[in-house]
C-alpha positions in Angstrom: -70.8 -6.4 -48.2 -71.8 -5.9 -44.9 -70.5 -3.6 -42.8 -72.7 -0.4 -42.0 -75.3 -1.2 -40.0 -76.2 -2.9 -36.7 -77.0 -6.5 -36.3 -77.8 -8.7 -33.1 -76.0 -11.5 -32.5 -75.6 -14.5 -29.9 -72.9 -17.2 -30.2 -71.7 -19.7 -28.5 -67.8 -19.4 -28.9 -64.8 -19.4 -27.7 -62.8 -16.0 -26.5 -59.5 -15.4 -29.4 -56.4 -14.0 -27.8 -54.6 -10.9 -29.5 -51.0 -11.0 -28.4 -50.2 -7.4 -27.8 -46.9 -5.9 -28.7 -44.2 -4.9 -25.7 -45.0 -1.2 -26.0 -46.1 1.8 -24.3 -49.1 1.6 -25.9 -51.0 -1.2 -23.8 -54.9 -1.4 -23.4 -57.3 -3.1 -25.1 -56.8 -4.4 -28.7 -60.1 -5.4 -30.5 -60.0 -6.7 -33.4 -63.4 -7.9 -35.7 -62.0 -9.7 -38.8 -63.4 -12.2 -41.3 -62.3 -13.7 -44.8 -66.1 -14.4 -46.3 -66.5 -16.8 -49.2 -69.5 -15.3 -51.5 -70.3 -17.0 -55.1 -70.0 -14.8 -58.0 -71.4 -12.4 -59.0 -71.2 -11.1 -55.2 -67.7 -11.8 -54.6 -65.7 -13.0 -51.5 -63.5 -10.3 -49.7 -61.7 -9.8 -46.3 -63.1 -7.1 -43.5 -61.9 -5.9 -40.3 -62.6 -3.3 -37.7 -59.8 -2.4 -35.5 -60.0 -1.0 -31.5 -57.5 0.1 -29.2 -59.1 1.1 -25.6 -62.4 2.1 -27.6 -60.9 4.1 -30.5 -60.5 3.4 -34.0 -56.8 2.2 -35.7 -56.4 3.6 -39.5 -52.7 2.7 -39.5 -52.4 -0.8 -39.2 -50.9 -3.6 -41.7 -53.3 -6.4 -42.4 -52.4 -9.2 -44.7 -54.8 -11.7 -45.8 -53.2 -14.8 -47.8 -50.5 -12.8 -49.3 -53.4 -9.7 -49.6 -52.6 -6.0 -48.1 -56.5 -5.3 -46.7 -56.9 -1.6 -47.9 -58.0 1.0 -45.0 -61.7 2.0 -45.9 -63.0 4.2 -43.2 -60.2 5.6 -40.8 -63.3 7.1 -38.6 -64.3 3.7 -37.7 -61.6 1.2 -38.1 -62.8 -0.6 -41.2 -60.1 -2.8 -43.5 -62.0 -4.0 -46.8 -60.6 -5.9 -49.9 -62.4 -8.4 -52.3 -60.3 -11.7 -52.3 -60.0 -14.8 -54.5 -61.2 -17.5 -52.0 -62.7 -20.5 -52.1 -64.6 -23.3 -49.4 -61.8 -25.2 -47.8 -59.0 -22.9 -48.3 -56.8 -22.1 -45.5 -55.4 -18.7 -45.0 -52.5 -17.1 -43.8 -53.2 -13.6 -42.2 -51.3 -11.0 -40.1 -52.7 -7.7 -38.2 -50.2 -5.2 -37.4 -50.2 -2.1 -35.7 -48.7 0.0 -32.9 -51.3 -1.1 -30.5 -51.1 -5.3 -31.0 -50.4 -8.1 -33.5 -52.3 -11.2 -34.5 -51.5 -13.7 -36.8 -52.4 -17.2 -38.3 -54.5 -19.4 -40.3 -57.9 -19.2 -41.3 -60.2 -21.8 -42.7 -62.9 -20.9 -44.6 -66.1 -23.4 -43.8 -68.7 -25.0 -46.1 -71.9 -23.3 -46.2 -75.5 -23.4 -44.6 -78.6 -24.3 -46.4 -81.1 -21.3 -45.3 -84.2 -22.6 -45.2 -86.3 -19.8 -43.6 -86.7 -16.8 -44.9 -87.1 -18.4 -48.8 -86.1 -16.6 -51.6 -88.5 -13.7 -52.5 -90.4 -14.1 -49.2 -92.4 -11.1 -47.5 -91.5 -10.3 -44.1 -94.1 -7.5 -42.2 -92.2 -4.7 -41.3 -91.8 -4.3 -37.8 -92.7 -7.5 -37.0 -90.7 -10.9 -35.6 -90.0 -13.6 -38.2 -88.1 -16.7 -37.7 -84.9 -17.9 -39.4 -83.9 -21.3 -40.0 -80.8 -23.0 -41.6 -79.6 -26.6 -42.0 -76.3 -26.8 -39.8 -73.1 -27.0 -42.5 -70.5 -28.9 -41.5 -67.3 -28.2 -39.3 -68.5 -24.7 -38.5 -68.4 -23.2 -35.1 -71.1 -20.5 -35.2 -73.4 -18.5 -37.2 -73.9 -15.3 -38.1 -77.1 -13.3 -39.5 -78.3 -10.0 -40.9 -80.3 -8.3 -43.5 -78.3 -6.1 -46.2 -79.6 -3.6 -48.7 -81.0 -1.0 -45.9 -79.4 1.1 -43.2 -78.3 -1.6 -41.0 -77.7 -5.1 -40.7 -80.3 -6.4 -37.8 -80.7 -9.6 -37.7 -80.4 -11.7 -34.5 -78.8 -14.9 -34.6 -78.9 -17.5 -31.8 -76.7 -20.5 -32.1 -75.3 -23.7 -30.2 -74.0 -26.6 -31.6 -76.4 -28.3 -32.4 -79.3 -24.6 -33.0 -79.6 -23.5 -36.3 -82.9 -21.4 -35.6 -82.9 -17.9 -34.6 -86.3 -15.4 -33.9 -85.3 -12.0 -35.2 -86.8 -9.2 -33.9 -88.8 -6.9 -36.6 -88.2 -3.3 -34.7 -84.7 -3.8 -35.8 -84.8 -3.0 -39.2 -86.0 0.5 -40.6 -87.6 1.2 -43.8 -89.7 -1.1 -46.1 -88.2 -2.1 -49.4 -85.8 -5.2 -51.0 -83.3 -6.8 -48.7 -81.2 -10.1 -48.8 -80.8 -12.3 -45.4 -77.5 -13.3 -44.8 -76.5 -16.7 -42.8 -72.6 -17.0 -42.5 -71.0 -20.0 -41.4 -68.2 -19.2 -39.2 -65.2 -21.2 -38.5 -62.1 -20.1 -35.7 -61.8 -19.1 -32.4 -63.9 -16.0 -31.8 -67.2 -14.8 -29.5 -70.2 -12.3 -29.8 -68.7 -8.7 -29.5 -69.9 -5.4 -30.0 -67.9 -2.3 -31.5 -67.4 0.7 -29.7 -69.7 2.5 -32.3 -72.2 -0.4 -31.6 -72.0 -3.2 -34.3 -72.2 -6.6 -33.0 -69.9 -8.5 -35.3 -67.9 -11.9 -34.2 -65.0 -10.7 -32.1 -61.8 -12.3 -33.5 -60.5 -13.4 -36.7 -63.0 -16.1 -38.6 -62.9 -17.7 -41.5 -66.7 -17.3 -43.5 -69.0 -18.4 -46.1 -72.7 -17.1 -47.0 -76.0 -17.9 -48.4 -78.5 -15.7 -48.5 -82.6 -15.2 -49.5 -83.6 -12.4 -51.3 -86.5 -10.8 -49.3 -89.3 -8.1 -49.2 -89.8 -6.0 -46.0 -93.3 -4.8 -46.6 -95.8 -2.8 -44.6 -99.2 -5.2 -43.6 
């Protein structure tokens, strides 16, 4: 799923605290980590970018509900495994590695109702559309993005009580088919960006989409 490219995001959260391990090895430990429900035929999986002071981990142990989350790019940080998940489940996870550890449960939250972009919808390319959702319940954020091109680059403003965002069109980068993503999020977590420049929820969230299937097409 999603993990390439370069979204925008802006949450109102709250900051998750990775307890670090008693080693020589202090600094900062990062860690960007989300179980996603997605209906079939997509699929649901687990992902995870890991950071210590700024640089990638490739040698941790992650452990999603009983899951070893495989290592797919050790140039970035980037854990990725489909799961078998569902709405409501709670998950046990552990994160391991020489730098820190962080553990717990996860809850994965209902879904949104996107409402803007519809399915099959033309958005001008290069231009600013809006995005617009019906809040789903029990969540503590949202996050957005387009898929299917270089980069995710959607930008996604949310309160409690905002579930409308203004994305802004210079973001994405070629014309062609793409799907717009709204995640409801659920867990401790707040906006953070990777050292290599994703913004992605810092923390470890528990997630389910719905999407649009969209056409970025020159005016």
């Amino acid at each position: 799923m999603l993990t390439t490219g370069i979204p925008v995001i802006l949450l109102m959260a709250i900051f998750v605290a990775c307890h670090q391990k008693g080693t020589d090895n202090q600094g900062i430990f990062d860690i960007y980590a989300r179980a996603v429900y997605k209906s079939l035929p997509i699929g649901s999986s687990a992902e995870c970018y890991l950071y210590h002071n700024g640089y990638p981990i490739f040698d941790a142990t992650i452990i999603f509900d009983g899951d070893t989350i495989s290592l797919a790019d050790s140039s970035t940080g980037y854990y990725r495994k489909s799961l078998q998940i569902g709405i409501a489940d709670t998950l046990e996870y552990s994160i391991d590695s020489e730098y820190g550890f962080s553990s717990g449960l996860l809850v994965i939250p209902d879904t949104a109702r996107l409402i803007s972009p519809a399915n099959e919808d033309t958005i001008i390319f290069g231009s600013t559309f809006r995005s617009s959702w019906n809040k789903s319940y029990d969540c503590d954020g949202y996050y957005g993005y387009l898929e299917n091109q270089d980069g995710y680059v959607a930008g996604i403003t949310e309160s409690y009580f905002d579930t409308l965002a203004t994305v802004e069109g210079g973001n994405y980068s070629v014309p062609g088919d793409d799907r717009f993503w709204i995640e409801s999020l659920k867990g401790e977590f707040k906006a953070g960006t990777t050292p290599d420049g994703r913004k992605l929820p810092l923390g470890v969230v528990g997630a389910s989409g719905t999407f649009s299937d969209v056409y970025i097409g020159i005016e």
